[in-house]
PyMOL Python script that loads the backbone (N, CA, C, O; Angstrom):
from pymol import cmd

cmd.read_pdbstr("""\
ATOM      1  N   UNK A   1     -44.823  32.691  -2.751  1.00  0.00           N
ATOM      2  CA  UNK A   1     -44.783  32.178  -4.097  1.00  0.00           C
ATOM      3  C   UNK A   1     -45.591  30.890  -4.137  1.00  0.00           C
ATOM      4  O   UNK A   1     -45.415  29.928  -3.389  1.00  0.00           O
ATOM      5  N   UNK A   2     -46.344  30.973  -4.937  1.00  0.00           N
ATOM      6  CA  UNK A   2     -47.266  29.526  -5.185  1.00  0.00           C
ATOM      7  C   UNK A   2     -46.922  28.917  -6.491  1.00  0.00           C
ATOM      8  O   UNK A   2     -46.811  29.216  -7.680  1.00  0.00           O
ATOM      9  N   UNK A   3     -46.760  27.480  -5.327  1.00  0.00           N
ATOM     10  CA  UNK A   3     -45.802  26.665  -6.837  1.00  0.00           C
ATOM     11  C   UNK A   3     -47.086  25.640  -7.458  1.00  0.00           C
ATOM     12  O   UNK A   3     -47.868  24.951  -6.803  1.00  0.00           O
ATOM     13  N   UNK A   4     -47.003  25.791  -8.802  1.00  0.00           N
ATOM     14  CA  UNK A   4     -48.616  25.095  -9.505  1.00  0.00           C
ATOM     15  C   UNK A   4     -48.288  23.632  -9.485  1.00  0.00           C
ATOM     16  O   UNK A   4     -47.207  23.060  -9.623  1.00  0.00           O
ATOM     17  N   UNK A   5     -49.649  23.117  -9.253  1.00  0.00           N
ATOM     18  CA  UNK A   5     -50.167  21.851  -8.988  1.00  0.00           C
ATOM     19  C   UNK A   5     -49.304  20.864  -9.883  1.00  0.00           C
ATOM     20  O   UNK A   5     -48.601  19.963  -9.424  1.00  0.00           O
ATOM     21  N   UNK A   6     -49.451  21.145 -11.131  1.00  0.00           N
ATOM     22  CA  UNK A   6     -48.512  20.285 -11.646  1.00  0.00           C
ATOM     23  C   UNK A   6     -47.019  20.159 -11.654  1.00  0.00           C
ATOM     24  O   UNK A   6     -46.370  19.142 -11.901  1.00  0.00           O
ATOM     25  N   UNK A   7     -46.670  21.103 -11.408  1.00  0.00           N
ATOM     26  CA  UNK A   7     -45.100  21.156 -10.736  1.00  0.00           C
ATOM     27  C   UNK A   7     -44.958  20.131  -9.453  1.00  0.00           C
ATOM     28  O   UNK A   7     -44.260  19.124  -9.329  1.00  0.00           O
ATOM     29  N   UNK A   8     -45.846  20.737  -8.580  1.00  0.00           N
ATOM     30  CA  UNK A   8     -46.053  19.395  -7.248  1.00  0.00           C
ATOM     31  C   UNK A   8     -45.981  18.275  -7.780  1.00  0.00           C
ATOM     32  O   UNK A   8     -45.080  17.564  -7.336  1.00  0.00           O
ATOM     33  N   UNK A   9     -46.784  17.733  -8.802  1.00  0.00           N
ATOM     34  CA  UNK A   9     -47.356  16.395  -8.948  1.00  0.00           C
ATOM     35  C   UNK A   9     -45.990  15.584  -9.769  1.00  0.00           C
ATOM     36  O   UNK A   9     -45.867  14.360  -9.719  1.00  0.00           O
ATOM     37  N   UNK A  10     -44.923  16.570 -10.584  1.00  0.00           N
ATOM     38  CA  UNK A  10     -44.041  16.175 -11.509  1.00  0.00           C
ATOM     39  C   UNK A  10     -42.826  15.833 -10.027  1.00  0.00           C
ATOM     40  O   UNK A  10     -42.148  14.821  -9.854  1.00  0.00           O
ATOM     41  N   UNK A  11     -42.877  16.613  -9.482  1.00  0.00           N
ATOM     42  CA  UNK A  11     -41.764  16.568  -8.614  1.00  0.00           C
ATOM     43  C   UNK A  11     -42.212  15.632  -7.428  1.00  0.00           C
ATOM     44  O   UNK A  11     -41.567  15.757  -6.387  1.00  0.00           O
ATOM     45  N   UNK A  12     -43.162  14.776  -7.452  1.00  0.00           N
ATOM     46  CA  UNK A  12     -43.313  13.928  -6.440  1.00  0.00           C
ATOM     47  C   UNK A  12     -43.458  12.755  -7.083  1.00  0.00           C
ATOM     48  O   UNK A  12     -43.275  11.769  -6.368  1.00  0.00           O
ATOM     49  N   UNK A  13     -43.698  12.576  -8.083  1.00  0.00           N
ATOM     50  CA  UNK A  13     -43.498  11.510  -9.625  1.00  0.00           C
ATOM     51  C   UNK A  13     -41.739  11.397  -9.663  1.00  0.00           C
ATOM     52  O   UNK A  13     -41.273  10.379 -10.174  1.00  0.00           O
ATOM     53  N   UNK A  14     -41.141  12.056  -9.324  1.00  0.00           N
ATOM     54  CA  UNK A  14     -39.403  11.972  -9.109  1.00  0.00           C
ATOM     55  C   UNK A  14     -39.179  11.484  -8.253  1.00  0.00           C
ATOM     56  O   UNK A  14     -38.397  10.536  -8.199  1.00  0.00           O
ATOM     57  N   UNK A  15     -39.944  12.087  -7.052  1.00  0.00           N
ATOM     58  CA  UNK A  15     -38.936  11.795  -6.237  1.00  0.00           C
ATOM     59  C   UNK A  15     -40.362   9.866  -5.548  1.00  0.00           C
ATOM     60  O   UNK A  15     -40.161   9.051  -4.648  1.00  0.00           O
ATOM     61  N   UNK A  16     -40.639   9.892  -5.783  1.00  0.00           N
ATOM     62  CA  UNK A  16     -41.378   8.383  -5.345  1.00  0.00           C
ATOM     63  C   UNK A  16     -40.295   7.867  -6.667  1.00  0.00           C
ATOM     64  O   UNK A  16     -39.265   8.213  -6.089  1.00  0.00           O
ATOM     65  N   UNK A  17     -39.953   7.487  -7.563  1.00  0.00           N
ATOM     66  CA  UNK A  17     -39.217   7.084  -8.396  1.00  0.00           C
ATOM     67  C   UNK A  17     -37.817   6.640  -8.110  1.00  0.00           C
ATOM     68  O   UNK A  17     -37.186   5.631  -8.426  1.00  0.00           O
ATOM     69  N   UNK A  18     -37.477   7.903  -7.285  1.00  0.00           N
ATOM     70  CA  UNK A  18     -36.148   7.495  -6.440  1.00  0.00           C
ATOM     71  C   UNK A  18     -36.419   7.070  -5.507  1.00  0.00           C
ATOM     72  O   UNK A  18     -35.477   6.558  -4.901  1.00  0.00           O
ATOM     73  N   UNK A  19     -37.812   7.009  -4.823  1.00  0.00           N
ATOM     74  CA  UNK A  19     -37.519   6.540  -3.503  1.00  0.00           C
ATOM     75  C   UNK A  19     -37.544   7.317  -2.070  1.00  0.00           C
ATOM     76  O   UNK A  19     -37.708   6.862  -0.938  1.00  0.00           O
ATOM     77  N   UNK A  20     -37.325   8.634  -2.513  1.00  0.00           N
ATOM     78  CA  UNK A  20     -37.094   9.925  -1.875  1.00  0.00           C
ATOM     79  C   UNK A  20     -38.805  10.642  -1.355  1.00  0.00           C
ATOM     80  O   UNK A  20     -39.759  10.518  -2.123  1.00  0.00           O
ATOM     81  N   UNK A  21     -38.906  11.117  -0.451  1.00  0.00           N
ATOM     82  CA  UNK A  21     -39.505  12.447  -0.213  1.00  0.00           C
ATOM     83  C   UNK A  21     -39.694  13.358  -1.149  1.00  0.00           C
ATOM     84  O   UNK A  21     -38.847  13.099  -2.003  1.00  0.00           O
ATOM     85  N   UNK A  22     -40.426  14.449  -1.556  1.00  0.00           N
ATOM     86  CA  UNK A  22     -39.889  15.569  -2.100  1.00  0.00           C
ATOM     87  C   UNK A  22     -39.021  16.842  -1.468  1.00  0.00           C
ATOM     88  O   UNK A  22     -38.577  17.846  -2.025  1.00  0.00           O
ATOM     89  N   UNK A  23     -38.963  16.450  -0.241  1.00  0.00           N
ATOM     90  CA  UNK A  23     -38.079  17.214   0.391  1.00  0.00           C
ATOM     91  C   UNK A  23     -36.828  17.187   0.131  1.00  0.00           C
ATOM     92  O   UNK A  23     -36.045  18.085  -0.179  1.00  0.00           O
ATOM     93  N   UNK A  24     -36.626  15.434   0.372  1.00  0.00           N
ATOM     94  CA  UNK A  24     -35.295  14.683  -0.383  1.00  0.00           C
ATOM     95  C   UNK A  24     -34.664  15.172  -1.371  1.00  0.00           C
ATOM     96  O   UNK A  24     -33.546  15.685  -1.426  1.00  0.00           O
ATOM     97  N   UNK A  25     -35.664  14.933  -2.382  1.00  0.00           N
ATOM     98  CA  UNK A  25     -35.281  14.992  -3.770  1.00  0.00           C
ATOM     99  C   UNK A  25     -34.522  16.045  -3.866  1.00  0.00           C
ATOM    100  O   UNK A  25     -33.324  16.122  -4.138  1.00  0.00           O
ATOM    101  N   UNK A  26     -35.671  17.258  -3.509  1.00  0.00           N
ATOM    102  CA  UNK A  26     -35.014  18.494  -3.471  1.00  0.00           C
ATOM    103  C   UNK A  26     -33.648  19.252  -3.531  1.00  0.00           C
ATOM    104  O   UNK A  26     -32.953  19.968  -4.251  1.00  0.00           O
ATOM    105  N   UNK A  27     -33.722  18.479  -2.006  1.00  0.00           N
ATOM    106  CA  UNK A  27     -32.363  18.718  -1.247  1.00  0.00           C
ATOM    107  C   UNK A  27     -31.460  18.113  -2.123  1.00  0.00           C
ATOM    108  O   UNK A  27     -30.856  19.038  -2.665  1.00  0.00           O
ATOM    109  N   UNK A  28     -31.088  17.137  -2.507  1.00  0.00           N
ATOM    110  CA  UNK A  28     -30.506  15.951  -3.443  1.00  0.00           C
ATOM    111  C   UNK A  28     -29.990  16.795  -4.554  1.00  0.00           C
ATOM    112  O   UNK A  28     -28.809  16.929  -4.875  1.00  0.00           O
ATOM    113  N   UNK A  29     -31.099  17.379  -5.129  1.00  0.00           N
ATOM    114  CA  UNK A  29     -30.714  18.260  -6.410  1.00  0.00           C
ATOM    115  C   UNK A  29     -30.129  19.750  -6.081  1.00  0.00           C
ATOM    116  O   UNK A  29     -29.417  20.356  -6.883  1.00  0.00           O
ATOM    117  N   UNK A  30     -30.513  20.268  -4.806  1.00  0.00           N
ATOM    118  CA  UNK A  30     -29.454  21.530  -4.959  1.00  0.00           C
ATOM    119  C   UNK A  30     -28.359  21.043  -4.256  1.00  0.00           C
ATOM    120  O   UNK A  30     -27.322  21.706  -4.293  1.00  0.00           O
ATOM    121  N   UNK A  31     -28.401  19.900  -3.557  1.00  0.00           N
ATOM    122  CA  UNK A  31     -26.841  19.592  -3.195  1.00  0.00           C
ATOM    123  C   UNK A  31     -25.792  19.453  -4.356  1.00  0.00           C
ATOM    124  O   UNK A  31     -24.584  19.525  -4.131  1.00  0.00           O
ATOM    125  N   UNK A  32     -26.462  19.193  -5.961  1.00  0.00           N
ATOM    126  CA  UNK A  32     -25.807  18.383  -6.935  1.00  0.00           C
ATOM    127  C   UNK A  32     -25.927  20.034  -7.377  1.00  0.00           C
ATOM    128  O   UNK A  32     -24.895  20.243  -8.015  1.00  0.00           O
ATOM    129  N   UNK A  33     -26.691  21.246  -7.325  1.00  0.00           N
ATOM    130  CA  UNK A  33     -25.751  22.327  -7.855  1.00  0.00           C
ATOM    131  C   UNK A  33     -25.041  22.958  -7.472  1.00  0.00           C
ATOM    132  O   UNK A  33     -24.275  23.635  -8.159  1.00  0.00           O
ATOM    133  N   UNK A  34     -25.081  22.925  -6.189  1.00  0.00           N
ATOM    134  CA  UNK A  34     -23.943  23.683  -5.784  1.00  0.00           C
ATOM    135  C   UNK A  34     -22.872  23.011  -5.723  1.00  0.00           C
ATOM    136  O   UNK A  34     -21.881  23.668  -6.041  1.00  0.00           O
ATOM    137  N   UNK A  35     -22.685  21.967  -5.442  1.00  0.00           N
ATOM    138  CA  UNK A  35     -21.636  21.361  -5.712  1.00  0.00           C
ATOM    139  C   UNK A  35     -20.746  21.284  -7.540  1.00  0.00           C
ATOM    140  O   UNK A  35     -19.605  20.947  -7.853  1.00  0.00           O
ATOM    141  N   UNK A  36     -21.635  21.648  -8.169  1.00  0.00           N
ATOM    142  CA  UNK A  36     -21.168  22.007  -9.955  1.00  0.00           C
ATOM    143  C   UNK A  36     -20.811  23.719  -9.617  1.00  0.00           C
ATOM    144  O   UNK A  36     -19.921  24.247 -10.283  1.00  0.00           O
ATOM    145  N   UNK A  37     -21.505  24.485  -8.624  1.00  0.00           N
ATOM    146  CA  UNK A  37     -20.955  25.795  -8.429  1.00  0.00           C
ATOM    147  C   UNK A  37     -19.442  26.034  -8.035  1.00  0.00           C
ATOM    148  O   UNK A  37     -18.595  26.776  -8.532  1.00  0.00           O
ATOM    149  N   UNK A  38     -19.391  25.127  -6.941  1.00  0.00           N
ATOM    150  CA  UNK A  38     -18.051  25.188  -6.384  1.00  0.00           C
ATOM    151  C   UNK A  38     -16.794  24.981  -7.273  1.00  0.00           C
ATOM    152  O   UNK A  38     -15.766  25.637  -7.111  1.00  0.00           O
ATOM    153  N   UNK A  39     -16.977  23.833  -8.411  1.00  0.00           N
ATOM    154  CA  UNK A  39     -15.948  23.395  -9.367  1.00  0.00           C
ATOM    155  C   UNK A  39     -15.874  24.558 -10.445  1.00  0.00           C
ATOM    156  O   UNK A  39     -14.853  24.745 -11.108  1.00  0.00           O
ATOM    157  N   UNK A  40     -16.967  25.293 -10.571  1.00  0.00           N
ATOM    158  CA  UNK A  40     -16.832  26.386 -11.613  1.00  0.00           C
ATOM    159  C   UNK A  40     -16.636  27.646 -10.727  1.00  0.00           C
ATOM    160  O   UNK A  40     -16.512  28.625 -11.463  1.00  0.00           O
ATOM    161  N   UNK A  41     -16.570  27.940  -9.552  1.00  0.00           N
ATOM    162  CA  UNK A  41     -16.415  29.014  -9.189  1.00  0.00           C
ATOM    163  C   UNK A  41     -15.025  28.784  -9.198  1.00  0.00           C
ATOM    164  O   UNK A  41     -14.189  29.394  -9.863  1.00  0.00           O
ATOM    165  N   UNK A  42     -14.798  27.621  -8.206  1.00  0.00           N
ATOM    166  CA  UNK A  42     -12.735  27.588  -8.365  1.00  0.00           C
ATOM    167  C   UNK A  42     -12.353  27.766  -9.640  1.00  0.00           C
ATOM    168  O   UNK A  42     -11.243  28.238  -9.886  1.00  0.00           O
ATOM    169  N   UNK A  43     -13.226  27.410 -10.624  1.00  0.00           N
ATOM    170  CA  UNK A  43     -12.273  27.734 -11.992  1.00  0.00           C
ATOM    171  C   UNK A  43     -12.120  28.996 -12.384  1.00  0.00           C
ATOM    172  O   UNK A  43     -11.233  29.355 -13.159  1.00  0.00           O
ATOM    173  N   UNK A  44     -12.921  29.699 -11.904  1.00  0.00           N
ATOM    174  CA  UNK A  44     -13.229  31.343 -12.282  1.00  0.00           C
ATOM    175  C   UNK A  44     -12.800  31.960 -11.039  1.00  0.00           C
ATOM    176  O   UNK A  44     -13.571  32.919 -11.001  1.00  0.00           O
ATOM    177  N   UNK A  45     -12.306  32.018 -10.326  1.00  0.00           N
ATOM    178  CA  UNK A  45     -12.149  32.417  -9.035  1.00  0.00           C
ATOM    179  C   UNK A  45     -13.079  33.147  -8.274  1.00  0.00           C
ATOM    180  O   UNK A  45     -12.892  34.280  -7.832  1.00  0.00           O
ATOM    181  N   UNK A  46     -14.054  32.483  -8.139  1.00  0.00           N
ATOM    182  CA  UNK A  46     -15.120  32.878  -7.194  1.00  0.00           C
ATOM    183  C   UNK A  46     -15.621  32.428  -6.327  1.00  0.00           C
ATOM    184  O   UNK A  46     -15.331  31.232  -6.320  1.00  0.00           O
ATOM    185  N   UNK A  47     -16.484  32.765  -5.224  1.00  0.00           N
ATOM    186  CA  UNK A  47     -17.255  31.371  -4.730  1.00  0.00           C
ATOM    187  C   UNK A  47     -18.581  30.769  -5.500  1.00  0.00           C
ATOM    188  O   UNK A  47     -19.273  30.929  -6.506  1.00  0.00           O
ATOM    189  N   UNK A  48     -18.434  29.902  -4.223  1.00  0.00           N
ATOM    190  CA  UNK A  48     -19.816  28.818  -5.105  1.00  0.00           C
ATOM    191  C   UNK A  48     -21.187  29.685  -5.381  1.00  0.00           C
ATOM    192  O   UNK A  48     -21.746  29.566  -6.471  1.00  0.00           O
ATOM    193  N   UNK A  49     -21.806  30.710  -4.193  1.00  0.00           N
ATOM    194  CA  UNK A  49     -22.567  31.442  -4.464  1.00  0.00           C
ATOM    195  C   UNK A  49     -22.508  32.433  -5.828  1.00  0.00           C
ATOM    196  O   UNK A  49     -23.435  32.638  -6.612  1.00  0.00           O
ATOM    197  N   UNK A  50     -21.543  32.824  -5.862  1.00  0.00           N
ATOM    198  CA  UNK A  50     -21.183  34.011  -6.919  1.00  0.00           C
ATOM    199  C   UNK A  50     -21.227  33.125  -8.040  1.00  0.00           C
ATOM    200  O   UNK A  50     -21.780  33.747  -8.947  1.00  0.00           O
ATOM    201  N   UNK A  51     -20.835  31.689  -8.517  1.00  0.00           N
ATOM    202  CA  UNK A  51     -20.779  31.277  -9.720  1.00  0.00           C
ATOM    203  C   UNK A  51     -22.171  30.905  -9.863  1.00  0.00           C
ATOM    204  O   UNK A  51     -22.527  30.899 -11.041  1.00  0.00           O
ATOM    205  N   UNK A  52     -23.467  30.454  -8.655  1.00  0.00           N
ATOM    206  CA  UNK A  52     -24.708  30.047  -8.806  1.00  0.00           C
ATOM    207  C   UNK A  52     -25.418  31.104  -9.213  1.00  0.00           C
ATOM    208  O   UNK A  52     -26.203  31.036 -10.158  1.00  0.00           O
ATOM    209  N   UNK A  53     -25.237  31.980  -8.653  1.00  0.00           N
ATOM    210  CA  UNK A  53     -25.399  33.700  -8.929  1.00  0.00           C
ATOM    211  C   UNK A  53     -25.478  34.115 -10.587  1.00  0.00           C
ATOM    212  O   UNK A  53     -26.476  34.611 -11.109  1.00  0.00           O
ATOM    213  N   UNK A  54     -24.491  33.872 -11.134  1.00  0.00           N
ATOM    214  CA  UNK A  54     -23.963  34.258 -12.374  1.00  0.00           C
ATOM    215  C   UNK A  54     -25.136  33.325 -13.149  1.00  0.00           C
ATOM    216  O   UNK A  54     -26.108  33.828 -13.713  1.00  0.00           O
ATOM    217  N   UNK A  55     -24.920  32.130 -13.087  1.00  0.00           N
ATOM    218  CA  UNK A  55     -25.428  31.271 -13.798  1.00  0.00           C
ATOM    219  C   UNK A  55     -27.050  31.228 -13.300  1.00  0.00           C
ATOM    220  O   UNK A  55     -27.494  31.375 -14.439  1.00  0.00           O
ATOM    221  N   UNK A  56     -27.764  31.175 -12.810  1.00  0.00           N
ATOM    222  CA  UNK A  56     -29.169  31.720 -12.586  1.00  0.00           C
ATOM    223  C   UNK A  56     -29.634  32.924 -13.400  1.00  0.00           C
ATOM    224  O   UNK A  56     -30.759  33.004 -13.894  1.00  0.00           O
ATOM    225  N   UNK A  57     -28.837  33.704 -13.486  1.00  0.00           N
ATOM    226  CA  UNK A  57     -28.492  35.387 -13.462  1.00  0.00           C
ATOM    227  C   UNK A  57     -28.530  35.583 -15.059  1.00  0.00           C
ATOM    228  O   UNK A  57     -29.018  36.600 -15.552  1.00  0.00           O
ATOM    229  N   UNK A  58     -27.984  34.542 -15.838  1.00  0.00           N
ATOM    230  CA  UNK A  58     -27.437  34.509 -17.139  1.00  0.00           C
ATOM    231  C   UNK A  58     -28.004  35.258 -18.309  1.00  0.00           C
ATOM    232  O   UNK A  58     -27.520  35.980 -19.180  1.00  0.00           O
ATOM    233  N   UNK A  59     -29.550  34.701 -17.927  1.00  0.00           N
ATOM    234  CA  UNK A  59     -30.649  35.411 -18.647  1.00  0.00           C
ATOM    235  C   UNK A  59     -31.103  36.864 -18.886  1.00  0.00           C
ATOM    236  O   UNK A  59     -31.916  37.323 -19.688  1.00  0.00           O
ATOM    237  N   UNK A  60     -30.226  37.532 -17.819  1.00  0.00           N
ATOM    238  CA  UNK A  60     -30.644  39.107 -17.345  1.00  0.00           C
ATOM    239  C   UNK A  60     -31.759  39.535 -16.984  1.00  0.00           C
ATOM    240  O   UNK A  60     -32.105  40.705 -17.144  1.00  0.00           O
ATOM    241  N   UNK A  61     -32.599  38.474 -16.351  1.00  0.00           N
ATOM    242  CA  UNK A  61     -34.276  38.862 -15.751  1.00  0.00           C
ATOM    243  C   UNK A  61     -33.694  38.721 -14.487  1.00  0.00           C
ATOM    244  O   UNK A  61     -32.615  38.271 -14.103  1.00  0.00           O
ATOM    245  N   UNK A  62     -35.047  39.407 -13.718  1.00  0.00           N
ATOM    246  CA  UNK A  62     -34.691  38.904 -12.249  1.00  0.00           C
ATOM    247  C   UNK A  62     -35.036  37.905 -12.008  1.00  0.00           C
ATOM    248  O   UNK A  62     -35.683  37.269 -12.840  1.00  0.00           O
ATOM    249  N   UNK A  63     -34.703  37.340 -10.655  1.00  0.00           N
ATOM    250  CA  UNK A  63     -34.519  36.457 -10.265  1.00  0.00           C
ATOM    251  C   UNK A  63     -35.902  36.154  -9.619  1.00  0.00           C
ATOM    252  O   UNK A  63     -36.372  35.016  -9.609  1.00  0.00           O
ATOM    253  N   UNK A  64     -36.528  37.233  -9.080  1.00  0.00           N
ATOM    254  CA  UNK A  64     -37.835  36.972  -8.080  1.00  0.00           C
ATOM    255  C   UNK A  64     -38.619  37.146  -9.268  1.00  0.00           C
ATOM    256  O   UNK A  64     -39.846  37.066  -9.216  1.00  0.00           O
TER     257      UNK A  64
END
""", "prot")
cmd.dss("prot")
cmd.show_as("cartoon", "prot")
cmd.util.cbc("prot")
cmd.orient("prot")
């Protein structure tokens, strides 16, 4: 998958902003969804995958 130039350039404009890597950042931000997965999967009784799942999913396209 090739991610476009300006996507690079927005997401390294973030993360120099924070201070971060873009690796950082990255990481930073799916740590902060899955961690919103986990609180909504316990609410729904699921796991964290299955509620990230759902919610990615929402749209009914695929995913790839």
């Amino acid at each position: 998958m090739e991610i476009p130039p300006e996507l690079v350039a927005a997401l390294q404009q973030q993360a120099d902003a924070c201070g971060l890597s873009v690796e950082a950042y990255l990481e930073a931000g799916l740590t902060r969804i899955m961690a919103g997965a986990e609180v909504l999967g316990a609410a729904k009784g699921q796991s964290a995958v299955q509620a990230f799942l759902d919610l990615v999913d929402a749209d009914g396209l695929p995913l790839n």
